[in-house]
SERO-4910 file (N, C-alpha, C, O; in steps of 0.05 Angstrom, whole numbers):
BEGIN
 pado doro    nc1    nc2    nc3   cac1   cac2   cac3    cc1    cc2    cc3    oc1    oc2    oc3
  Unk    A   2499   5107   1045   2484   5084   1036   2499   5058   1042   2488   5036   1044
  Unk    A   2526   5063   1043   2541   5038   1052   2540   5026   1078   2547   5004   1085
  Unk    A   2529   5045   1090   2524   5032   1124   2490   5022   1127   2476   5018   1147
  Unk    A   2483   5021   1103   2443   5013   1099   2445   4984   1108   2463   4967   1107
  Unk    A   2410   4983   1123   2410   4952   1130   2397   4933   1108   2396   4909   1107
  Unk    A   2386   4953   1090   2369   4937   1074   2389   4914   1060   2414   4914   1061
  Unk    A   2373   4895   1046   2393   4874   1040   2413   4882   1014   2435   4872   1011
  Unk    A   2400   4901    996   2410   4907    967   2428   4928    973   2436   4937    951
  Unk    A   2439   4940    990   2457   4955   1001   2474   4945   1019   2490   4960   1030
  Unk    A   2473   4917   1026   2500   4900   1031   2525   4899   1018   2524   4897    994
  Unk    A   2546   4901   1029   2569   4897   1014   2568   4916    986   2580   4909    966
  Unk    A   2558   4935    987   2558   4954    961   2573   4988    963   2571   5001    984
  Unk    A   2582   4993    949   2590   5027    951   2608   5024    972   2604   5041    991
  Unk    A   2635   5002    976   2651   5001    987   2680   5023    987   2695   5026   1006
  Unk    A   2682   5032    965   2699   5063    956   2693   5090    963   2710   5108    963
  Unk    A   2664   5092    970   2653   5120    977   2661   5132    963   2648   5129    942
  Unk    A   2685   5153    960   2692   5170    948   2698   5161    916   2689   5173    896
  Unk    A   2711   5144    915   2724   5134    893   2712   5110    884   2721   5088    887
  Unk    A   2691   5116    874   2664   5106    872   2667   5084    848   2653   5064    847
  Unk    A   2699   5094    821   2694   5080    799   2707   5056    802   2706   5041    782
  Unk    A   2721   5047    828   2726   5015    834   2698   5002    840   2697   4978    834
  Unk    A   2676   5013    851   2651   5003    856   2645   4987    822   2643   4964    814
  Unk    A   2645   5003    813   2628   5004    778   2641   4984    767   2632   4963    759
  Unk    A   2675   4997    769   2692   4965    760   2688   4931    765   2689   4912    750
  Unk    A   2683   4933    795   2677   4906    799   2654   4897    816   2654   4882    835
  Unk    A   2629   4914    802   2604   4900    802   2594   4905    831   2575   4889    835
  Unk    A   2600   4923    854   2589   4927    879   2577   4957    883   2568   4964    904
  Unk    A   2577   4976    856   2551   4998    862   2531   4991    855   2523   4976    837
  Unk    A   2518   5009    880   2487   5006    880   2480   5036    885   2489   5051    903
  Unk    A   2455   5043    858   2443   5069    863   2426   5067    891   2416   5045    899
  Unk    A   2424   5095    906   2415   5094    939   2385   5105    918   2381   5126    906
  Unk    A   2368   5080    922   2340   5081    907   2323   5099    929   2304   5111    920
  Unk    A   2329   5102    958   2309   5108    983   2321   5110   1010   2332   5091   1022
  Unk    A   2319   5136   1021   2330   5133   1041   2335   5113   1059   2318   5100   1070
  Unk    A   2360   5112   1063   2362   5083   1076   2362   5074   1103   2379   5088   1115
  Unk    A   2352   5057   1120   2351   5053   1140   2385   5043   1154   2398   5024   1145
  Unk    A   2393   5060   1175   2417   5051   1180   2428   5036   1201   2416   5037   1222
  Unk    A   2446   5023   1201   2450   5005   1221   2465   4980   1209   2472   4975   1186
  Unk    A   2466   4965   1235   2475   4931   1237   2450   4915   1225   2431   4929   1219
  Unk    A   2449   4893   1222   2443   4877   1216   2425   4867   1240   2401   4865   1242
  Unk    A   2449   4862   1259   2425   4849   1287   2439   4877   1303   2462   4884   1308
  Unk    A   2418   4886   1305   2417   4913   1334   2434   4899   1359   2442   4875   1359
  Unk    A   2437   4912   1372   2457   4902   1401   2441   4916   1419   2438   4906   1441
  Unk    A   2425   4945   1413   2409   4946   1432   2420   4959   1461   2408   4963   1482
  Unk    A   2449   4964   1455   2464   4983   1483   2473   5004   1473   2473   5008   1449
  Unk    A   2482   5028   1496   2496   5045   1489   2518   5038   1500   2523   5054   1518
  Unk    A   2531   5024   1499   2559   5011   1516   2578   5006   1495   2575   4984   1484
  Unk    A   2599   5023   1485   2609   5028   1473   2631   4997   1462   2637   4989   1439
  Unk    A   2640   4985   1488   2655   4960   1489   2641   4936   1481   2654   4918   1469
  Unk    A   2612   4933   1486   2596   4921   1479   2591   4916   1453   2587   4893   1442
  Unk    A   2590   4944   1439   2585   4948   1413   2613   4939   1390   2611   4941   1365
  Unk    A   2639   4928   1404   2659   4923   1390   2653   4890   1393   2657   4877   1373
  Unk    A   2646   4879   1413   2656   4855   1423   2629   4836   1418   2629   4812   1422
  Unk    A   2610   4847   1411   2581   4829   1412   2581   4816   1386   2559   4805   1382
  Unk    A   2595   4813   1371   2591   4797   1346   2603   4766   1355   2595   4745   1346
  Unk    A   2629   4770   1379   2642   4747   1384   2614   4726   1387   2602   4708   1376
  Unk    A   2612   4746   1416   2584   4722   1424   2565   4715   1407   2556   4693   1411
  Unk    A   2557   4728   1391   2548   4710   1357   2556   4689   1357   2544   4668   1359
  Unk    A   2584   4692   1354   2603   4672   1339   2610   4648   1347   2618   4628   1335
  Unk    A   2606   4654   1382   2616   4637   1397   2584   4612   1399   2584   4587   1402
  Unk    A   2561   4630   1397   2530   4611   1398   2535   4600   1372   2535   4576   1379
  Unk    A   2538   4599   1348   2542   4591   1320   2563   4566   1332   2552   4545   1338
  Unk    A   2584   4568   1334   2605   4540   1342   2592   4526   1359   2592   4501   1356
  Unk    A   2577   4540   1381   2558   4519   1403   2546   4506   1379   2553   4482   1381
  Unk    A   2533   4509   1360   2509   4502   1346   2529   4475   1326   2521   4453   1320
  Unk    A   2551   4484   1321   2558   4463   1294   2560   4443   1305   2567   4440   1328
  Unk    A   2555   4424   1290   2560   4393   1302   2588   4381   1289   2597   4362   1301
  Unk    A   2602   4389   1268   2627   4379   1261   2643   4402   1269   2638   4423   1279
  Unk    A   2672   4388   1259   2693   4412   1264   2691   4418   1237   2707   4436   1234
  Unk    A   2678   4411   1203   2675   4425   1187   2653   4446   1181   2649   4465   1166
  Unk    A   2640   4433   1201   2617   4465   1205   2630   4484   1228   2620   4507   1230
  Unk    A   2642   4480   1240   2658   4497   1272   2674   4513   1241   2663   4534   1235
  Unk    A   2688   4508   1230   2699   4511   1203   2697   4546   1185   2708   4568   1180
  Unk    A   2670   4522   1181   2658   4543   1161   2649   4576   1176   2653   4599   1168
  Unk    A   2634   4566   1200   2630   4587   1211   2643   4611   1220   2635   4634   1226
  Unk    A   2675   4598   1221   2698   4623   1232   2709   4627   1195   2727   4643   1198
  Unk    A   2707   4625   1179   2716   4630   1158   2698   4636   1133   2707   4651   1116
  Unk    A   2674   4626   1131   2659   4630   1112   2639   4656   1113   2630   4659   1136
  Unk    A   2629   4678   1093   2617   4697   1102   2595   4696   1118   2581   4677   1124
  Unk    A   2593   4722   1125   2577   4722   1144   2547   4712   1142   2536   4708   1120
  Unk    A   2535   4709   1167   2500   4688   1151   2504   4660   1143   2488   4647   1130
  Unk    A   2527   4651   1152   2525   4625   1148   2511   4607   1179   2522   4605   1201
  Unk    A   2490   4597   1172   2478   4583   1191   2490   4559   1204   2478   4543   1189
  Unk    A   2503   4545   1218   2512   4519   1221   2497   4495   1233   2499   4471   1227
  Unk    A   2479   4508   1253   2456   4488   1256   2441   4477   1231   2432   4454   1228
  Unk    A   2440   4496   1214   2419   4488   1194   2437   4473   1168   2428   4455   1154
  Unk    A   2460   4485   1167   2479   4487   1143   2475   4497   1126   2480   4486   1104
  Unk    A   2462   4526   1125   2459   4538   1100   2465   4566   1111   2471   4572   1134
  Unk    A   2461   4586   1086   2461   4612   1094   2431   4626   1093   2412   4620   1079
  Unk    A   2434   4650   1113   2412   4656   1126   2405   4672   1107   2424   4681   1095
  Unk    A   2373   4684   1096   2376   4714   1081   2378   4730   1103   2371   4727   1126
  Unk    A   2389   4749   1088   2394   4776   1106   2370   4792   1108   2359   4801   1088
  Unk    A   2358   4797   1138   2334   4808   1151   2333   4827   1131   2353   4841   1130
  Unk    A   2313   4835   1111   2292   4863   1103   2289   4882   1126   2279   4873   1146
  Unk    A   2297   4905   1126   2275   4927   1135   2260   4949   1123   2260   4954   1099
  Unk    A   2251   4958   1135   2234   4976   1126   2230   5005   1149   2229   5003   1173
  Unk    A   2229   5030   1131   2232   5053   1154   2198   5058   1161   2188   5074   1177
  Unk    A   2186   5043   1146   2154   5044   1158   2147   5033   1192   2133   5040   1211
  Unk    A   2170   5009   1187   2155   4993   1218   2183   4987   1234   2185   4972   1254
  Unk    A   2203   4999   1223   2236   5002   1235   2229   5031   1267   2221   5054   1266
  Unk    A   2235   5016   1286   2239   5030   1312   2268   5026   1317   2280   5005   1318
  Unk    A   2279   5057   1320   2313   5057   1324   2310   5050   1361   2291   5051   1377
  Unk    A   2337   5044   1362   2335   5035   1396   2345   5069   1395   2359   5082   1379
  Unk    A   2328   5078   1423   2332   5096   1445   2317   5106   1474   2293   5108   1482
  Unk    A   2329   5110   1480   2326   5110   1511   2327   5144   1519   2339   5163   1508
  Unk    A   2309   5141   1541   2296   5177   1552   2325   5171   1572   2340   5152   1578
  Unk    A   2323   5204   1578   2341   5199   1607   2335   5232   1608   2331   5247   1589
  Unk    A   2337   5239   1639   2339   5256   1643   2357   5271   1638   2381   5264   1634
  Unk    A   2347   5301   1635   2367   5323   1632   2396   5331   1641   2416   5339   1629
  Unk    A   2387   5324   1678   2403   5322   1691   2429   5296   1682   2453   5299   1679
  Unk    A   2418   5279   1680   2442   5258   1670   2453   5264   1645   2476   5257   1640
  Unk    A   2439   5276   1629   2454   5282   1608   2478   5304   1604   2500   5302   1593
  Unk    A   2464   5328   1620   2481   5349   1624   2510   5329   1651   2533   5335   1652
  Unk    A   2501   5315   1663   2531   5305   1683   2539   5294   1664   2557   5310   1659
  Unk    A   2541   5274   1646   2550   5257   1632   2567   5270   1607   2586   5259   1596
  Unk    A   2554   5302   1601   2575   5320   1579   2596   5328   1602   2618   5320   1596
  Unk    A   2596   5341   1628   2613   5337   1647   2633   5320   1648   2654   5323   1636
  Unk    A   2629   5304   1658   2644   5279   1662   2668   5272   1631   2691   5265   1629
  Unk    A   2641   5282   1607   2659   5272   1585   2680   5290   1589   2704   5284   1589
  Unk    A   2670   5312   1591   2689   5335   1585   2715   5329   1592   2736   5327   1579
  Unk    A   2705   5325   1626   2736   5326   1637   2755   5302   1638   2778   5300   1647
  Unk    A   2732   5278   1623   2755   5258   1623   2778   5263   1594   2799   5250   1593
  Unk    A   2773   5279   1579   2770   5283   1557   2794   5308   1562   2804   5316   1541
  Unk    A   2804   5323   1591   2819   5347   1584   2838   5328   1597   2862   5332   1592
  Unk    A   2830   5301   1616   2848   5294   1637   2872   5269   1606   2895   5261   1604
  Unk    A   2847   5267   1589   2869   5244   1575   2891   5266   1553   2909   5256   1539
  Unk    A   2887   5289   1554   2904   5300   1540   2943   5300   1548   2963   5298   1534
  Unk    A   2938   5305   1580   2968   5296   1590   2976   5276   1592   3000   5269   1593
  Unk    A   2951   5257   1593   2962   5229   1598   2971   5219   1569   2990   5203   1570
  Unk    A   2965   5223   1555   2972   5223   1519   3005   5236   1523   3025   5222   1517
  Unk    A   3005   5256   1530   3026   5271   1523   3046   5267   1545   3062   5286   1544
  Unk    A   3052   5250   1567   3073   5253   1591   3069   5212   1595   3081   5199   1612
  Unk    A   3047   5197   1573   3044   5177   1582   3076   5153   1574   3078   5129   1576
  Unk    A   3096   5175   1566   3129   5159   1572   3136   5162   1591   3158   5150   1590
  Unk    A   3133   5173   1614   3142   5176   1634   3128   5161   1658   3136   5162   1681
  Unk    A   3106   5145   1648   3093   5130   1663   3096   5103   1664   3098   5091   1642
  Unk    A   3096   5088   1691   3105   5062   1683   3076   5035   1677   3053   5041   1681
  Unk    A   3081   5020   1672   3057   4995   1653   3037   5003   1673   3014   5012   1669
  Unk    A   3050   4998   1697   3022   4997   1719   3001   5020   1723   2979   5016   1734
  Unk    A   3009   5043   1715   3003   5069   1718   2990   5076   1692   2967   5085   1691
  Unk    A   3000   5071   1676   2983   5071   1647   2958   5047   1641   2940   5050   1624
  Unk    A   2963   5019   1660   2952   5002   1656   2920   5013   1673   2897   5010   1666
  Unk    A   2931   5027   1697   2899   5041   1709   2886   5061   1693   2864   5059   1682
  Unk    A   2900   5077   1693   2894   5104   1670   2876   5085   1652   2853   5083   1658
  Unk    A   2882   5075   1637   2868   5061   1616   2849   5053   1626   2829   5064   1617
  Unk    A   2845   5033   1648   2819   5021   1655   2803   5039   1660   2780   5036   1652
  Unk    A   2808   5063   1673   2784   5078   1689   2775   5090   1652   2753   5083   1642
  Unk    A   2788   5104   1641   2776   5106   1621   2757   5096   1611   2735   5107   1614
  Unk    A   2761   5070   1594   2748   5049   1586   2719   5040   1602   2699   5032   1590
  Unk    A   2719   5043   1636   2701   5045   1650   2682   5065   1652   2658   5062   1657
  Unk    A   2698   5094   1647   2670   5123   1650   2669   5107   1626   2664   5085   1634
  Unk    A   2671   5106   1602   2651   5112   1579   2631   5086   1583   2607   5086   1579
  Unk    A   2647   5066   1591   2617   5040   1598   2600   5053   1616   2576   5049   1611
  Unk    A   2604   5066   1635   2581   5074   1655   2567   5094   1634   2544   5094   1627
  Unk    A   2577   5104   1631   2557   5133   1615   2542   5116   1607   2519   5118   1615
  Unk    A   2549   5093   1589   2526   5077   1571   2498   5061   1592   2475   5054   1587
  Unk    A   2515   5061   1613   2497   5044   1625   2476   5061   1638   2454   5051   1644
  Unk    A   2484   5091   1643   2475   5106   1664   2443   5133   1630   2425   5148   1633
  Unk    A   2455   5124   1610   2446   5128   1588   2419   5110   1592   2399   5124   1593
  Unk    A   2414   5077   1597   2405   5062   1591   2385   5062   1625   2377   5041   1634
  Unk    A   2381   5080   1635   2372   5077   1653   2370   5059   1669   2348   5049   1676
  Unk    A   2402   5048   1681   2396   5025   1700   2407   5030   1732   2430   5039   1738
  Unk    A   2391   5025   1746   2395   5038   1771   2425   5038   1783   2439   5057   1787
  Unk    A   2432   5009   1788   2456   5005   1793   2483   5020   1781   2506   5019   1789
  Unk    A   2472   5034   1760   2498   5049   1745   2512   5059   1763   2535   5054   1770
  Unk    A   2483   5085   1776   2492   5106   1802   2514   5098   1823   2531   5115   1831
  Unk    A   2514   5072   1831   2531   5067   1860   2563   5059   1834   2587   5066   1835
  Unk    A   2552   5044   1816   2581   5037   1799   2596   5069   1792   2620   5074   1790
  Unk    A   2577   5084   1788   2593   5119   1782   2602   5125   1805   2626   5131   1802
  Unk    A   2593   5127   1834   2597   5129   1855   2624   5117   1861   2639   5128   1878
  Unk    A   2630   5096   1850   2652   5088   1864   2678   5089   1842   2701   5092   1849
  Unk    A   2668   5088   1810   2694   5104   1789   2694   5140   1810   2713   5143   1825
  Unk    A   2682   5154   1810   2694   5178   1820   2704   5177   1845   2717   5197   1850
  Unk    A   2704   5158   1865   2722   5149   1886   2743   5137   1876   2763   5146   1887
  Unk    A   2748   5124   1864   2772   5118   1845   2791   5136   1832   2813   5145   1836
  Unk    A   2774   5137   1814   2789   5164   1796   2797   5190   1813   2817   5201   1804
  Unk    A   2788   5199   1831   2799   5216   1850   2821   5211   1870   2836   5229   1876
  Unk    A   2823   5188   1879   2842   5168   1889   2872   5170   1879   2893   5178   1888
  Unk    A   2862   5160   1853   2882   5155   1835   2895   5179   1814   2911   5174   1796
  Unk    A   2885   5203   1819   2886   5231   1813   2910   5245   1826   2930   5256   1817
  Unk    A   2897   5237   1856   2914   5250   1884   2940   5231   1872   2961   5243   1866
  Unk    A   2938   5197   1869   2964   5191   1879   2988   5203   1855   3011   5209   1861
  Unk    A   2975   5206   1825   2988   5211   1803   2999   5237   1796   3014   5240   1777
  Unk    A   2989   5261   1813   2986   5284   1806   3007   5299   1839   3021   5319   1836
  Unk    A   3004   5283   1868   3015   5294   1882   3054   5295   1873   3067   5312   1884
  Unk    A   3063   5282   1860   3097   5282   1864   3095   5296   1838   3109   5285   1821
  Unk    A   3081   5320   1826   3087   5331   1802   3091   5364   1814   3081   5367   1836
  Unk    A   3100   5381   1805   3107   5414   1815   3087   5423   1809   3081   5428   1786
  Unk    A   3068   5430   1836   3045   5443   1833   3024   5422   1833   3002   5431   1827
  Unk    A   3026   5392   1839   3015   5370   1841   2990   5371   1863   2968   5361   1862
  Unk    A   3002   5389   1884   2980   5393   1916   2959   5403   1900   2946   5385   1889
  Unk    A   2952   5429   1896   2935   5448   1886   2920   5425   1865   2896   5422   1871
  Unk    A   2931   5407   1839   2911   5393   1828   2898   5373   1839   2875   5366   1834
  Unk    A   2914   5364   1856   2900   5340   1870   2875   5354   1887   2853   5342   1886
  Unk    A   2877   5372   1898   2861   5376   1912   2832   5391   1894   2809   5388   1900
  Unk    A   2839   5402   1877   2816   5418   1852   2806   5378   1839   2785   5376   1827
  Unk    A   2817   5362   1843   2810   5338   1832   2782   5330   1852   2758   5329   1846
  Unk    A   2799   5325   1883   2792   5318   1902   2759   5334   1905   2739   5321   1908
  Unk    A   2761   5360   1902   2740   5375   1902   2720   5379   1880   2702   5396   1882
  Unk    A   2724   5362   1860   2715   5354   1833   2698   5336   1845   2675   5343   1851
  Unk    A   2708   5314   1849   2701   5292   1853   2669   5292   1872   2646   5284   1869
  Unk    A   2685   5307   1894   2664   5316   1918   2634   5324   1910   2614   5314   1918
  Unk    A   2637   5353   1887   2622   5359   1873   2596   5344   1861   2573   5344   1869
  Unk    A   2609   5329   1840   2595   5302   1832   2587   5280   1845   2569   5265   1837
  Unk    A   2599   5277   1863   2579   5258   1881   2556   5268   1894   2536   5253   1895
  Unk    A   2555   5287   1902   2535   5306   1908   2518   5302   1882   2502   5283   1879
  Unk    A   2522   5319   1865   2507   5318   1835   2494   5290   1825   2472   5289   1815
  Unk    A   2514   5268   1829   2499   5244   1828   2476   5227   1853   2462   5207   1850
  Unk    A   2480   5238   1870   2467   5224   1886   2449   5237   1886   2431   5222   1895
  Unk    A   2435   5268   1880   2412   5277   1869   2396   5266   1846   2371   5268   1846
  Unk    A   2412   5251   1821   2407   5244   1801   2397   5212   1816   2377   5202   1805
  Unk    A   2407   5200   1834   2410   5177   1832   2383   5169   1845   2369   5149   1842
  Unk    A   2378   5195   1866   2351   5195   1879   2327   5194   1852   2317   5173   1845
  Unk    A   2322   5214   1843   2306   5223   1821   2298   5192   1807   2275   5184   1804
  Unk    A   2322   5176   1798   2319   5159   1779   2313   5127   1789   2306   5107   1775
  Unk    A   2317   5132   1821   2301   5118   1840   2277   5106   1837   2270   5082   1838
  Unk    A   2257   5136   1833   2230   5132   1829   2222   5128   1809   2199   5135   1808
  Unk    A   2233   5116   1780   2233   5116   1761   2233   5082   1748   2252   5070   1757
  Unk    A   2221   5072   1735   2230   5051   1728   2247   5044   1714   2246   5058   1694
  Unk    A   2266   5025   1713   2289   5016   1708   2284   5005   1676   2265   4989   1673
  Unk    A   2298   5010   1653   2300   4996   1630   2302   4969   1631   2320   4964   1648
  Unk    A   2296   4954   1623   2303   4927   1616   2300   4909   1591   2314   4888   1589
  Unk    A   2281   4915   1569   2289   4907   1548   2278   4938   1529   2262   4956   1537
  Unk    A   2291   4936   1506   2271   4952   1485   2278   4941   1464   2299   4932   1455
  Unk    A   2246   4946   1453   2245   4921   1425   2242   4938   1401   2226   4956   1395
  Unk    A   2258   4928   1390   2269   4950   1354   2260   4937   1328   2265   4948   1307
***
């Protein structure tokens, strides 16, 4: 109930477990109805980086908006819903699970089943890199990281049905296979992975460019309204 959008389940049942600091200082609330869950303002992606970083750009249209540096002010410091164009605070949007549409998006089977793939193995590949990542230097850890950070944005994007994902996947698994060979050849027994990498890679491009055909004929997402 603590993650509810409704307004009377703001800021309430902040203890979860240990519920009798709620009671102590006046922030439980009985869960009267199942509650509708979520943000406040939807973001509307499956893009995981998006979903950390989209409040800035809130924040940053709100300072566009103030006309003093004591409203620029208030807005980085005062709670949230504070309006600065207007100078007041906003109420917090009502919903309701009668006329509440959650964002989601169709996608084929096929993309779905590549995309548990993909998780999979990015997912066996970050286990050594976790565990041997002292022996690696900034620059080497600094890629590792990016390509990461990049499959899970494409998944989102390739989730959201947008055409262009395909050639952006297309060229992380030319990458990531690249950068497989160069990280994996000076290790004992390094040939044999690079090449089960190399032949990974191969695989899936294949696999995607079937998918990429398919989703061709398909129209492309561009807004959905919640």
């Amino acid at each position: 109930m603590h993650n509810g959008r409704k307004p009377k389940y703001i800021y309430k049942n902040h203890e979860c477990t240990f519920i009798i600091w709620d009671r102590m200082f006046g922030t439980f609330q009985v869960e009267e109805e199942r509650p509708v869950y979520g943000i406040t303002t939807p973001i509307n992606s499956w893009n995981p980086i998006w979903a950390n970083f989209s409040h800035y750009e809130h924040i940053g249209a709100q300072l566009r908006n103030a006309s003093s540096l004591t409203d620029k002010l208030k807005v980085l410091f005062y709670k949230p819903g504070y309006d600065a164009k207007m100078a007041v605070y906003q109420p917090i949007p009502d919903v309701s699970r009668d006329n509440y549409q959650k964002f989601d998006t169709s996608s084929a089977q096929g993309v779905n089943y590549y995309v548990l793939l993909q998780y999979g193995l990015m997912v066996l590949a970050t286990f050594p890199f976790l565990q041997f990542q002292g022996q690696l230097d900034w620059g080497q850890k600094s890629l590792i990281a990016l390509l990461i950070g990049l499959t899970v944005v494409n998944f989102g994007w390739l989730f959201e049905g947008r055409t262009w994902a395909y050639r952006a996947e297309a060229l992380r698994l030319i990458v990531c296979a690249v950068a497989a060979v160069w990280l994996l050849l000076p290790l004992a027994g390094g040939l044999w992975l690079a090449v089960g990498s190399g032949a990974m890679a191969v695989v899936s491009l294949g696999w995607l460019w079937r998918l990429a055909a398919v989703a061709s004929r398909q129209p492309e997402l561009e807004n959905v309204e919640v």
